[in-house]
C-alpha beads as a LAMMPS data file, in Angstrom:
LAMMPS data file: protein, C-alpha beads

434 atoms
433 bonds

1 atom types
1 bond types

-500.0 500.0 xlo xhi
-500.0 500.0 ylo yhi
-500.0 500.0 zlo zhi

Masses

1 110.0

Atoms # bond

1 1 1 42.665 -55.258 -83.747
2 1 1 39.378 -54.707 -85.141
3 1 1 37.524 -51.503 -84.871
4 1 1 35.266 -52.688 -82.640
5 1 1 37.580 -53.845 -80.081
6 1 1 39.175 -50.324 -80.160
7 1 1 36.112 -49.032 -79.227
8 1 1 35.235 -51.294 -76.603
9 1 1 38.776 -50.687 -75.210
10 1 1 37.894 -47.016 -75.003
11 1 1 34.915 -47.522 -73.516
12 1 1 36.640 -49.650 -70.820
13 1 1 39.172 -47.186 -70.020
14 1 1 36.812 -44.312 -69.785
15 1 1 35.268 -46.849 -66.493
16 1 1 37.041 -44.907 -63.179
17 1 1 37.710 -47.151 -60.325
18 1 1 35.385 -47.917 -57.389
19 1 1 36.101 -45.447 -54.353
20 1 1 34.185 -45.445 -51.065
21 1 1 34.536 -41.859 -50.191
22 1 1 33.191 -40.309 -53.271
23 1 1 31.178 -42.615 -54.080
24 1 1 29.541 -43.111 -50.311
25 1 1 30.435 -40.745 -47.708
26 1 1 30.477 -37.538 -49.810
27 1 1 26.940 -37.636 -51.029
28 1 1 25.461 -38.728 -47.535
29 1 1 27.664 -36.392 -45.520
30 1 1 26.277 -33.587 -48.354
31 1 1 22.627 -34.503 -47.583
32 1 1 23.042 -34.405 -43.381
33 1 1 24.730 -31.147 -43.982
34 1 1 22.375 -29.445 -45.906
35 1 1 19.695 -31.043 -44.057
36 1 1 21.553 -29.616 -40.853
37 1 1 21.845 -26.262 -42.398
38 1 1 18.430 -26.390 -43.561
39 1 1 17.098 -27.033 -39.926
40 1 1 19.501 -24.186 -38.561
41 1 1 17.963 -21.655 -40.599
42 1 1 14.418 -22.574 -39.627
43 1 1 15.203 -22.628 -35.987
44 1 1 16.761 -19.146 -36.646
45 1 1 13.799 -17.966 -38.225
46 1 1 11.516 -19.673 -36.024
47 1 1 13.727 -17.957 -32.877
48 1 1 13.280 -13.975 -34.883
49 1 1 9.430 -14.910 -35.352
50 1 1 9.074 -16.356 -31.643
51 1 1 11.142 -12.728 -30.719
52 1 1 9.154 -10.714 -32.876
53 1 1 6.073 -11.969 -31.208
54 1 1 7.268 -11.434 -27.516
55 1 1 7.964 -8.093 -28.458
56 1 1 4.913 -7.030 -29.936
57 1 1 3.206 -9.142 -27.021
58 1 1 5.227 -6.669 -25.153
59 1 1 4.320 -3.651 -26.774
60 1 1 0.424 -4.412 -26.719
61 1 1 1.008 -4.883 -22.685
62 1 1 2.865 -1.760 -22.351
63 1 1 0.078 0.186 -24.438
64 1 1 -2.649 -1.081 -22.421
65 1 1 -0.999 -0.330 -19.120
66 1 1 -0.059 3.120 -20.407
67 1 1 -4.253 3.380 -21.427
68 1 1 -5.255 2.158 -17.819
69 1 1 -2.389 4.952 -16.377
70 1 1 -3.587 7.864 -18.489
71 1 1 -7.372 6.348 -17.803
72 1 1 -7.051 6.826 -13.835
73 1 1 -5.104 9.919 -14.437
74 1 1 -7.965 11.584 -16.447
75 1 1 -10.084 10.657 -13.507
76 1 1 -8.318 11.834 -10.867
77 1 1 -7.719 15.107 -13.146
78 1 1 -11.622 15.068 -13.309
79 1 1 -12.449 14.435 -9.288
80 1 1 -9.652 17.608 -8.666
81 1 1 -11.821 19.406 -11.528
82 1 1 -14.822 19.290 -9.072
83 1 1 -13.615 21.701 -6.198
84 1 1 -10.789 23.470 -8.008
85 1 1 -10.623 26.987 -7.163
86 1 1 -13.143 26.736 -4.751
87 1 1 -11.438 25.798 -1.970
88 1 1 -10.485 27.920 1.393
89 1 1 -8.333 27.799 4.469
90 1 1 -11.516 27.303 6.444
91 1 1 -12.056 23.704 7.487
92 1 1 -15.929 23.498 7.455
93 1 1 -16.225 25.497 4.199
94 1 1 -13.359 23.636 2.432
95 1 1 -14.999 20.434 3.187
96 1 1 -18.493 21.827 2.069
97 1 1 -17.062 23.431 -1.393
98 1 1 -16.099 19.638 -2.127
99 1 1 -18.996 17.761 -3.374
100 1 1 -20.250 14.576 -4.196
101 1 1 -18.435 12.864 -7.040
102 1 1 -20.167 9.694 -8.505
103 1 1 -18.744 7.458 -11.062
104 1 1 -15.479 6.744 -9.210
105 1 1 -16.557 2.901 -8.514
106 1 1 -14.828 1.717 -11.531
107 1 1 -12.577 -1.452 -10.803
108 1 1 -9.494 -2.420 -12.532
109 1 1 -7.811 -5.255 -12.952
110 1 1 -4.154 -4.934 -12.552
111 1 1 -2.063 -8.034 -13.771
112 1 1 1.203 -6.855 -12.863
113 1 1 2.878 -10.394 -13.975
114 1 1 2.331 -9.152 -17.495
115 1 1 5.024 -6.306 -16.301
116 1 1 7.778 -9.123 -15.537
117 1 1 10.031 -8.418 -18.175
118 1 1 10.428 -4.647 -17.448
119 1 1 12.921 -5.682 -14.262
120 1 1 15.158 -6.911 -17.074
121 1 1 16.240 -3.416 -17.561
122 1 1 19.198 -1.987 -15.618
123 1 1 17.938 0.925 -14.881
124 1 1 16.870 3.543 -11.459
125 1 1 14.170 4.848 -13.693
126 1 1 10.872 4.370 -10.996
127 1 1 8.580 3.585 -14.104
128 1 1 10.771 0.347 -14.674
129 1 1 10.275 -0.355 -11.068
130 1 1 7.068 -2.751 -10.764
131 1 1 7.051 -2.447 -7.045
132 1 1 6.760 1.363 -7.741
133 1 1 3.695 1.103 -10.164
134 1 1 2.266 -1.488 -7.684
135 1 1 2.031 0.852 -4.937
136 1 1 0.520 3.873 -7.376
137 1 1 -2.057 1.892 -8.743
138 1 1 -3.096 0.378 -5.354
139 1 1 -2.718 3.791 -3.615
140 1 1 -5.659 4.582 -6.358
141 1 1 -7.848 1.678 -5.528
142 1 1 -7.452 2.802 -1.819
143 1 1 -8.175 6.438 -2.600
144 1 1 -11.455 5.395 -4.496
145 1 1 -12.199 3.102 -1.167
146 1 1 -12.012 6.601 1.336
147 1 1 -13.492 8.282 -1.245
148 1 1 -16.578 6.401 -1.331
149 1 1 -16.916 6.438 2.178
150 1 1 -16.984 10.415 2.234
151 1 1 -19.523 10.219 -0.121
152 1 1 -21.979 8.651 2.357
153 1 1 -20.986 11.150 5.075
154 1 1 -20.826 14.304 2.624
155 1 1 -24.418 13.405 1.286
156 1 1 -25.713 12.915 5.085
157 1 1 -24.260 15.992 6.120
158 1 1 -25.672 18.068 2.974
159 1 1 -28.857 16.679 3.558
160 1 1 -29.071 17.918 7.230
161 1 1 -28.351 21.219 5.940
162 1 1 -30.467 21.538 3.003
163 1 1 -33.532 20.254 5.314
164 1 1 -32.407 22.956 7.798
165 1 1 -31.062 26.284 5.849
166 1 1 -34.343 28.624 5.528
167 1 1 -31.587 31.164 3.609
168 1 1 -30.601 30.970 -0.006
169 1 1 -27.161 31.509 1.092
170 1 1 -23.774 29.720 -0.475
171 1 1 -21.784 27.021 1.418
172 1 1 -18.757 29.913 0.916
173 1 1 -20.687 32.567 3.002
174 1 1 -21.884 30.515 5.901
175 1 1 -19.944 31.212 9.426
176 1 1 -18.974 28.161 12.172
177 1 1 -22.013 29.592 14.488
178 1 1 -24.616 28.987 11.226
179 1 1 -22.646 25.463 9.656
180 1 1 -22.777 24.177 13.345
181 1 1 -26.152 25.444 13.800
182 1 1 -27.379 23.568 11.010
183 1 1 -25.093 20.376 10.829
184 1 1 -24.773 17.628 13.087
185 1 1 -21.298 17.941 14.195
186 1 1 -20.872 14.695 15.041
187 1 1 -21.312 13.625 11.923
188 1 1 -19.151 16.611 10.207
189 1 1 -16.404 15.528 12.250
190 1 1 -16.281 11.738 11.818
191 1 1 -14.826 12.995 8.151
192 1 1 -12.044 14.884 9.967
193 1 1 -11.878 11.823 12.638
194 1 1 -10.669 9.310 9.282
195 1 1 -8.500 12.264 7.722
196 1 1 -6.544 12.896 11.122
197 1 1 -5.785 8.862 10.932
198 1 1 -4.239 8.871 7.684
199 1 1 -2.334 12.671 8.363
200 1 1 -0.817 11.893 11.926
201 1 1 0.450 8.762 10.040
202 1 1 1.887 10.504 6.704
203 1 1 3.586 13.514 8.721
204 1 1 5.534 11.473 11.023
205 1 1 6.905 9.189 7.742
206 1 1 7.979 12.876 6.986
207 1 1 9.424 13.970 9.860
208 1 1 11.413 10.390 10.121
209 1 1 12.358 10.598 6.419
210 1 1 14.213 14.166 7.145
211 1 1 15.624 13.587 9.953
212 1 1 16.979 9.545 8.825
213 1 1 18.792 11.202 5.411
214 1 1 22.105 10.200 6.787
215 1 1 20.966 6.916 8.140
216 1 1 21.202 3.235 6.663
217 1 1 18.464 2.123 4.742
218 1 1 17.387 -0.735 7.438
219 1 1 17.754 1.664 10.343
220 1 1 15.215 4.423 8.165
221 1 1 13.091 1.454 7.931
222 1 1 13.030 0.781 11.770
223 1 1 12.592 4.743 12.703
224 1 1 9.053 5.280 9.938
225 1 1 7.466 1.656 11.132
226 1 1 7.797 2.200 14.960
227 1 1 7.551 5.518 15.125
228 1 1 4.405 6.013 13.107
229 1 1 1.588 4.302 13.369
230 1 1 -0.755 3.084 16.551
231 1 1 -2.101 0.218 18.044
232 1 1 -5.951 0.809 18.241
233 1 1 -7.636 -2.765 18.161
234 1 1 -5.354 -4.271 20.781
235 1 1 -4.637 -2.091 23.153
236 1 1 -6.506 1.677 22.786
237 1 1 -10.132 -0.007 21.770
238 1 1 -10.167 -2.064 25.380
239 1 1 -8.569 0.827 27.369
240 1 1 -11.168 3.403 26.143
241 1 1 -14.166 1.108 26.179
242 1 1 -13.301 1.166 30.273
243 1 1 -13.965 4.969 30.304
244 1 1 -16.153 5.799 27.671
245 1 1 -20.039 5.200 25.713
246 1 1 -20.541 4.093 22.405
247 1 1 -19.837 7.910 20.427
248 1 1 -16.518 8.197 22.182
249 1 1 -15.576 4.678 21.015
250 1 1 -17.029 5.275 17.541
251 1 1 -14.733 8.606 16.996
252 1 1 -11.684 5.503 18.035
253 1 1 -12.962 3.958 15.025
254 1 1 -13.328 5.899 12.778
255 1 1 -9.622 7.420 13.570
256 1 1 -8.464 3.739 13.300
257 1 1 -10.206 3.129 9.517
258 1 1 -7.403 5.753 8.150
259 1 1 -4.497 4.574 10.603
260 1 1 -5.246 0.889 9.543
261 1 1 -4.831 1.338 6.003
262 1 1 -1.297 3.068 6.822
263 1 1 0.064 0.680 9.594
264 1 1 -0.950 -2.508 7.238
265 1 1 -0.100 -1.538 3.985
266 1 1 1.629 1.937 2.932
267 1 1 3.758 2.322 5.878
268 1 1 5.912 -1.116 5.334
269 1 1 5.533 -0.593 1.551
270 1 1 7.080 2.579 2.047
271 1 1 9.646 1.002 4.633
272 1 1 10.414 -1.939 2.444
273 1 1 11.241 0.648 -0.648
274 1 1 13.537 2.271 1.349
275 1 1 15.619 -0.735 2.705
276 1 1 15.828 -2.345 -0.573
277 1 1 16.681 0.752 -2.935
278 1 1 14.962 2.102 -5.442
279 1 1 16.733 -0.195 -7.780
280 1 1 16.281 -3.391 -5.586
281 1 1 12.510 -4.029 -4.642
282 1 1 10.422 -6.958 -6.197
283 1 1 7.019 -6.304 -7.423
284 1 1 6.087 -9.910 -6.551
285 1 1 7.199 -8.588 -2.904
286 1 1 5.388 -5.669 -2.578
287 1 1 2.026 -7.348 -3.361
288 1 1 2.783 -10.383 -1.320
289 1 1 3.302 -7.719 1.542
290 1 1 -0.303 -5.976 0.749
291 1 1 -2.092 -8.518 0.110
292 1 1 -0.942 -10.732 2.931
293 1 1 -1.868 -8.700 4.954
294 1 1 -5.255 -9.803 6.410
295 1 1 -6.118 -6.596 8.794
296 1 1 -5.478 -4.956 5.238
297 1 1 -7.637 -6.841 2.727
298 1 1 -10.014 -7.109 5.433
299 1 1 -10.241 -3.516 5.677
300 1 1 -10.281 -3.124 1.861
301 1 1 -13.151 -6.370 1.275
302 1 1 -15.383 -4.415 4.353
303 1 1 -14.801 -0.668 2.533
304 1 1 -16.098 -2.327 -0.123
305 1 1 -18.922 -4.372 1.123
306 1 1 -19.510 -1.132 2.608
307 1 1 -19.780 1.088 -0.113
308 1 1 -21.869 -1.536 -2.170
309 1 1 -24.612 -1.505 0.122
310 1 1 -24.065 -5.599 1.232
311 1 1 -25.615 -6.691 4.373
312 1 1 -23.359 -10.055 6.171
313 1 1 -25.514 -11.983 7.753
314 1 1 -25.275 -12.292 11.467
315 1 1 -23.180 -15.383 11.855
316 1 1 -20.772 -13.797 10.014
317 1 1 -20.209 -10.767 12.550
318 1 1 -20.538 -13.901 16.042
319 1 1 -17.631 -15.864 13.866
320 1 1 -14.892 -12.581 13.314
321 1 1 -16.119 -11.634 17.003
322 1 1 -14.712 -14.879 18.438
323 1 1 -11.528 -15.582 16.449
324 1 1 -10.932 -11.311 16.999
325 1 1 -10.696 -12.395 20.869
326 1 1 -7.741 -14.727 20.483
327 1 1 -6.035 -11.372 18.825
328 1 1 -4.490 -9.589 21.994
329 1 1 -3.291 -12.978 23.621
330 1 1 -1.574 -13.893 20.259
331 1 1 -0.136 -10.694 19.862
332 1 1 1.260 -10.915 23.616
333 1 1 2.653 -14.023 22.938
334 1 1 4.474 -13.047 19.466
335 1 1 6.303 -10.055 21.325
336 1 1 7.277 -12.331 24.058
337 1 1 8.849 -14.646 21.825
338 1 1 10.828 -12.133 19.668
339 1 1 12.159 -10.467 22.639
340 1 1 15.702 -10.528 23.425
341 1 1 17.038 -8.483 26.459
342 1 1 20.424 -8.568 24.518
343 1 1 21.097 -5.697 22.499
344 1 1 23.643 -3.965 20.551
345 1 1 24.992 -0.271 22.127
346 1 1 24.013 0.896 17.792
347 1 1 20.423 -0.416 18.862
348 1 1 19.503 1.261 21.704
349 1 1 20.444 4.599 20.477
350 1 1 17.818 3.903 17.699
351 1 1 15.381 2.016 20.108
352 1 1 15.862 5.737 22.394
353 1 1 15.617 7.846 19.178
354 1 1 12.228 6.450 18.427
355 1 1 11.358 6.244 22.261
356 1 1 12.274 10.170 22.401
357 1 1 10.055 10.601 19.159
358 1 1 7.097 8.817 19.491
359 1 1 6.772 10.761 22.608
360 1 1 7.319 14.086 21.093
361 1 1 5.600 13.751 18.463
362 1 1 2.152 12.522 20.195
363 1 1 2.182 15.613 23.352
364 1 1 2.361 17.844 19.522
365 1 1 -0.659 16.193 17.972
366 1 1 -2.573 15.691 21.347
367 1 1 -2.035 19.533 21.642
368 1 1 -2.565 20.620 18.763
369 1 1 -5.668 18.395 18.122
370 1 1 -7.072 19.761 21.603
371 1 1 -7.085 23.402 21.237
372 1 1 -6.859 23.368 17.427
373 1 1 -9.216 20.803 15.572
374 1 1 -12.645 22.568 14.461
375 1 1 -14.546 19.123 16.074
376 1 1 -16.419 18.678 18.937
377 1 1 -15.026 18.661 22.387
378 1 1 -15.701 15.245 22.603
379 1 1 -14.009 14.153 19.564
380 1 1 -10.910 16.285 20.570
381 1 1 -10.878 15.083 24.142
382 1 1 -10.883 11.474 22.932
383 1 1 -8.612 12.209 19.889
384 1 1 -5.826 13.676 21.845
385 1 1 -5.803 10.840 24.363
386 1 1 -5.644 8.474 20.745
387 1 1 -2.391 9.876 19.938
388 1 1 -0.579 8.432 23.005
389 1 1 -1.374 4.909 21.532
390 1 1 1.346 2.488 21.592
391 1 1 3.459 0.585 18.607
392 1 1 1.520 -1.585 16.370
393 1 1 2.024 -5.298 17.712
394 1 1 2.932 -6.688 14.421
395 1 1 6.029 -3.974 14.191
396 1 1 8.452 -6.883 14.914
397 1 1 7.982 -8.664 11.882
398 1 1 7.673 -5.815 9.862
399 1 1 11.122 -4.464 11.747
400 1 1 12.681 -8.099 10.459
401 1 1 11.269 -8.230 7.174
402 1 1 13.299 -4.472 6.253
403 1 1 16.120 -6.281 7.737
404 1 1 17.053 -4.545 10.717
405 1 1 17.039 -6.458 14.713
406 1 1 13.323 -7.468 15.571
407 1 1 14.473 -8.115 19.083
408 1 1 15.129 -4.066 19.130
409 1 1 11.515 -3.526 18.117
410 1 1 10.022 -6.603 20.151
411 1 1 11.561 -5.003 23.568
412 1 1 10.661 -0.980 22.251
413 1 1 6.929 -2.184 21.869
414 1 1 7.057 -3.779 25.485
415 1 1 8.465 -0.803 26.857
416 1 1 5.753 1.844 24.563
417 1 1 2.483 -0.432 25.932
418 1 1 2.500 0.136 29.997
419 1 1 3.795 3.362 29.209
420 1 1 0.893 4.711 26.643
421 1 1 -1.737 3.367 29.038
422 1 1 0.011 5.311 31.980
423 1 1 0.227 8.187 29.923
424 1 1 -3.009 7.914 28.320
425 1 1 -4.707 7.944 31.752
426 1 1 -3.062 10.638 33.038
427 1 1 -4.875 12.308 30.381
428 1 1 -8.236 11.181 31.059
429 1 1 -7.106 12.538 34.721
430 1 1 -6.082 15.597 33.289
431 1 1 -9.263 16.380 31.153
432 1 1 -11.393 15.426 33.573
433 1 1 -12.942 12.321 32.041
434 1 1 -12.689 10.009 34.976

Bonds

1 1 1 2
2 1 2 3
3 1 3 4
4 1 4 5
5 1 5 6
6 1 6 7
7 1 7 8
8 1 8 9
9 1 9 10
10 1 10 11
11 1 11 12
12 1 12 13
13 1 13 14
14 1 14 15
15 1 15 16
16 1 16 17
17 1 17 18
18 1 18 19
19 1 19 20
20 1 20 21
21 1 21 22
22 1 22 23
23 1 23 24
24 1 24 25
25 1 25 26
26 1 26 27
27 1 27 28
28 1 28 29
29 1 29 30
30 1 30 31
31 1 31 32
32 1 32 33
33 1 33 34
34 1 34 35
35 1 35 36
36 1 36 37
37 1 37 38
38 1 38 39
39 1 39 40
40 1 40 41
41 1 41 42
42 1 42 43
43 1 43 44
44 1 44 45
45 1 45 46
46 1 46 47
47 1 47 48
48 1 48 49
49 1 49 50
50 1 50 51
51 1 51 52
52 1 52 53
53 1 53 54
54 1 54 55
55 1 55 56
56 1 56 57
57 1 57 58
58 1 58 59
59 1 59 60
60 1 60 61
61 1 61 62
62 1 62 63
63 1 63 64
64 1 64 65
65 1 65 66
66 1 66 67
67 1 67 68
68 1 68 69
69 1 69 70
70 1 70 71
71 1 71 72
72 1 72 73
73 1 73 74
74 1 74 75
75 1 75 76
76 1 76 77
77 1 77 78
78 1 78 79
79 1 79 80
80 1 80 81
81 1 81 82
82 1 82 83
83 1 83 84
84 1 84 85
85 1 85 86
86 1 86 87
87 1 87 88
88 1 88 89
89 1 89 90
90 1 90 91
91 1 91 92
92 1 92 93
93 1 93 94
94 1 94 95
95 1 95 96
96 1 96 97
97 1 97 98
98 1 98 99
99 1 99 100
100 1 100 101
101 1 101 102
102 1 102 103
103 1 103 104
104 1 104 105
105 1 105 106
106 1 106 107
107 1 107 108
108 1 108 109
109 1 109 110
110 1 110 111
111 1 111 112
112 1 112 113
113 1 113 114
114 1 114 115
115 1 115 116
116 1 116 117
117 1 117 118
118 1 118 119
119 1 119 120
120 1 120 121
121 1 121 122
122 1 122 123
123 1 123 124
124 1 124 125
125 1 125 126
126 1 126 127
127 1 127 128
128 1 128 129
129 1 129 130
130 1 130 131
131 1 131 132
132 1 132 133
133 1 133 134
134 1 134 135
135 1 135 136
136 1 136 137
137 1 137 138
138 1 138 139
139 1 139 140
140 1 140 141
141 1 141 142
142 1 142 143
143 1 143 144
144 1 144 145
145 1 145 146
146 1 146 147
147 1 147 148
148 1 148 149
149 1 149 150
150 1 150 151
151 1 151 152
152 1 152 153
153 1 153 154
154 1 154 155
155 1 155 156
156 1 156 157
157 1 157 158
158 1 158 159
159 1 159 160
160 1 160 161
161 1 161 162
162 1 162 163
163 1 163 164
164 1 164 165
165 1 165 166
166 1 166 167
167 1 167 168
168 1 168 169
169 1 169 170
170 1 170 171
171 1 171 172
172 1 172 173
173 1 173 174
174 1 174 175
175 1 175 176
176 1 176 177
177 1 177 178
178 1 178 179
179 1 179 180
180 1 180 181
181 1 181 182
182 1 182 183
183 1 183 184
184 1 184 185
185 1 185 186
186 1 186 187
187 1 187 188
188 1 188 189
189 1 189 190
190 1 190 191
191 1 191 192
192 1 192 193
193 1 193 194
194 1 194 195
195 1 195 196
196 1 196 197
197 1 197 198
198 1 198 199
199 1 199 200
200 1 200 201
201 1 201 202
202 1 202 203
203 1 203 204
204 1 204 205
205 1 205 206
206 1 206 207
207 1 207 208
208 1 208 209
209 1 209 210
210 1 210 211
211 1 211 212
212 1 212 213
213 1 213 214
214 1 214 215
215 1 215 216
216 1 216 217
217 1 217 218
218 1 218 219
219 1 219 220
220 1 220 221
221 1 221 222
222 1 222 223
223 1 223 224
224 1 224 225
225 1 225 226
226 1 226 227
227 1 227 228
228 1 228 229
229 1 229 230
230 1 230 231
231 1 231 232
232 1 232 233
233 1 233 234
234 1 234 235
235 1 235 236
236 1 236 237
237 1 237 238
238 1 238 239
239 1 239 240
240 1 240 241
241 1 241 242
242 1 242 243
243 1 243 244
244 1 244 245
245 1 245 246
246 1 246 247
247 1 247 248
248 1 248 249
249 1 249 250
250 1 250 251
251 1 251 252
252 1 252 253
253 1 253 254
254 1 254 255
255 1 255 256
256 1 256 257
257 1 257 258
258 1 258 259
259 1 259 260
260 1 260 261
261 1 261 262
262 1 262 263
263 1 263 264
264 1 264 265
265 1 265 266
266 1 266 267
267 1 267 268
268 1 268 269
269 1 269 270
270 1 270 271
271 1 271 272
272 1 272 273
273 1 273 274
274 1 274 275
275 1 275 276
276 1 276 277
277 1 277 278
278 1 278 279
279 1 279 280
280 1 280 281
281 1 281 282
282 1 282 283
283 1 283 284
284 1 284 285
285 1 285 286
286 1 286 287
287 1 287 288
288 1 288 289
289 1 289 290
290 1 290 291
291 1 291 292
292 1 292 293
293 1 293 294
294 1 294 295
295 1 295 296
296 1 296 297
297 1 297 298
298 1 298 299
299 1 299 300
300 1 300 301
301 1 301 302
302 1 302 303
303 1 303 304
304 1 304 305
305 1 305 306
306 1 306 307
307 1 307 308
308 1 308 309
309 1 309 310
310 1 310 311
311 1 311 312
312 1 312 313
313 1 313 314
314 1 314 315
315 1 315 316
316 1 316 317
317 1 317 318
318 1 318 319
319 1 319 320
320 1 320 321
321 1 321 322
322 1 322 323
323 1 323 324
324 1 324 325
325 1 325 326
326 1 326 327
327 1 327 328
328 1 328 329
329 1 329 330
330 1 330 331
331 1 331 332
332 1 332 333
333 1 333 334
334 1 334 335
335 1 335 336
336 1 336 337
337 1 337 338
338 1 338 339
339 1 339 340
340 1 340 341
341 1 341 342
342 1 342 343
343 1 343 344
344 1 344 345
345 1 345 346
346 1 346 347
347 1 347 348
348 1 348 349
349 1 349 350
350 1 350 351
351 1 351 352
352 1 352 353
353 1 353 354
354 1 354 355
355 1 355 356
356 1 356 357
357 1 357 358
358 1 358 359
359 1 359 360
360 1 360 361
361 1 361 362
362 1 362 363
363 1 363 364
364 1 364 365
365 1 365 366
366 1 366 367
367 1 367 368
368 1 368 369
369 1 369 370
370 1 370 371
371 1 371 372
372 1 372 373
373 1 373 374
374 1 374 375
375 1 375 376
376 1 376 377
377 1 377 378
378 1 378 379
379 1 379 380
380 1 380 381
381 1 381 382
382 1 382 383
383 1 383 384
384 1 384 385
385 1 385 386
386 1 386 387
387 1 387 388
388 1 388 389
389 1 389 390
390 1 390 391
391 1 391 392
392 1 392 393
393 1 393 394
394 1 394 395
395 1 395 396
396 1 396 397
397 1 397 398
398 1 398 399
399 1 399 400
400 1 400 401
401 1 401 402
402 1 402 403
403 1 403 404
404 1 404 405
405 1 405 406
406 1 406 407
407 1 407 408
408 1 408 409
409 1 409 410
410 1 410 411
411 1 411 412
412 1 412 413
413 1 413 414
414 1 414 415
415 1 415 416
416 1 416 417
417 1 417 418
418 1 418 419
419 1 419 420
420 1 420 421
421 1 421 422
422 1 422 423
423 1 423 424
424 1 424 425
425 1 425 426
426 1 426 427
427 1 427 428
428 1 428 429
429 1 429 430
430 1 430 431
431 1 431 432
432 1 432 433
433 1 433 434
């Protein structure tokens, strides 16, 4: 054999045979799995970035909320700055020593959906709680509202008394004969008329919160929304309108402007808190509750109107005054329907408790308010008669939203309305105002 064909033989032999694993599936299954691994990776990365961002998303909310917090604080720190120190005991001079505070009209704008992702903590810490921050930030809104009504009255009042006061004497050193010989007291005590709404209101949430300790959570909830709280529009604006002039009716007001904002929005906020736990309530609940409210926004939008000097034009005021005159009938109609004769022996004991209570409670305030309040006899004659007011009409629904019978409150509030007006003219007998 030639050397040639020795090499080619070589060559030949050096040739492997043809096999359709290595030589097919290896390299392609190679490529899809590095491809795969490749594309795992990235979406890894891709999820870290995507995390990253979230979390610095979060961060940037959490500063600014924490900005806005410390913001409002700083001004509430600054409005107490005003009259610290310089307050007294004495009703007319406290309210004097307090004085007109501009540059509290700032508006925020509180998106608590950017908050969502706090409620996926664990935790009975109130500052993860959004219903919590939801009800101290709009606590502040409302605060500003009141505040920027005694504005108007504090600068009418000081006014009447600069105009009048021939003595360079200090607000500290006058006496009740020289402030009520140089202030209109009607005026003075329309301030005291809005307080005494919101204070009747907060001390009886007090009173039911010590003595309910032991109590469920639903039953708490029952006791502090129909046992505070009174039904002015419905039934004690109608009654006294029978018996009384315009003044008289205007102190009912202005009592009703701080007992509104309670009955329609802090009470059941505070209510709802307290039958779902600390750990349990929804923000997206509590401001559905607020805010769908409409005797509460309405309140809030007219503050505010208020305050900004905005005139409605008349067909505005003819339109509210004829759908307001449906209000009573519907609210007759709504009790009717949740009432249920049928009620557990657990039930009435409550249903007496706040019974018992309510009545308690008002012969203290209509007392107290009587002999006690530095106001006019007028506005203490009508105020005490006030307190004798009957359960909100909408205290059903609130009493079924916390979870607890509705029937129980439904047949409470039917039993409270003939007797506040029985009660509340015995008064008017008794004070010789009929």
């Amino acid at each position: 054999m030639s050397e040639e064909q020795l090499i080619a033989e070589a060559i030949l032999q050096l040739k492997q045979e043809s096999n359709v694993i290595k030589d097919y599936i290896f390299p392609i299954a190679m490529a899809f799995f590095s491809s795969l691994i490749g594309a795992c990776i990235g979406y890894l990365i891709y999820l870290r970035q995507d995390k990253l961002v979230n979390e610095k998303r979060k961060l940037d909310v959490l500063n600014k909320w924490i900005l806005v917090a410390d913001e409002i604080h700083q001004s509430l720190l600054a409005l107490k700055f005003n009259y610290h120190g310089s307050l007294t005991s004495h009703p007319y001079q406290r309210f004097l020593a307090i004085p007109s505070i501009i540059g509290t009209n700032k508006k925020y704008q509180f998106d608590y959906y950017e908050l969502a992702f706090i409620t996926d903590f664990k935790s009975n810490n109130k500052w993860l709680n959004v219903g919590y921050l939801r009800s101290l930030f709009s606590n502040y809104e409302t605060l500003l509202s009141m505040w920027e009504i005694r504005n108007e009255f504090n600068e009418k009042v000081r006014i009447q008394f600069l105009t009048s006061k021939s003595e360079n004497k200090a607000y500290v050193d006058l006496d009740d004969a020289e402030i009520e010989m140089y202030i209109d007291q009607g005026d003075l005590s329309f301030l005291i008329d809005i307080t005494l709404g919101l204070l009747t209101n907060f001390l009886v949430i007090g009173i039911v919160l010590l003595l309910t300790r032991k109590k469920q959570p639903a039953q708490r909830s029952f006791y502090i929304i129909n046992g505070s709280g009174y039904n002015i529009g419905l039934c004690t604006m109608p009654f006294m309108q029978s018996f009384f002039e315009a003044e008289a009716i205007a102190i009912v007001c202005m009592f009703d402007v701080g007992n509104a904002i309670m009955v329609f929005g802090i009470t059941f906020t505070i209510a709802m808190m307290i039958a779902k736990g600390k750990g349990n309530v929804r923000g997206k609940e509590i401001i559905k509750t607020l805010f769908s409210s409409m005797p509460f926004v309405a309140y809030v939008v007219m503050i505010s109107i208020s305050t900004l000097g905005i005139k409605l034009p008349g067909i505005v005021f003819d339109l509210a005054g004829m759908m307001g005159q449906a209000n009573t009938f519907l609210a007759m109609i709504l009790i009717g329907i949740m009432f249920e004769p049928k009620i557990e022996k657990r039930v009435l004991k409550d249903m007496g408790s706040v019974f018992v209570l309510r009545l308690v409670v008002a012969c203290i305030f209509s007392y107290l308010i009587y002999h006690y309040l530095p106001a006019p006899l007028l506005h203490r004659q009508v105020l005490s008669i006030v307190v004798f007011s009957p359960i909100l009409s909408i205290a059903p629904i609130y009493t079924e939203r916390c979870g607890y019978d509705r029937s129980a409150a439904a047949v409470l509030n039917s039993l409270m309305l003939p007797l506040s007006l029985v009660l509340m003219t015995i008064l008017l007998i008794a004070l010789q105002l009929y």
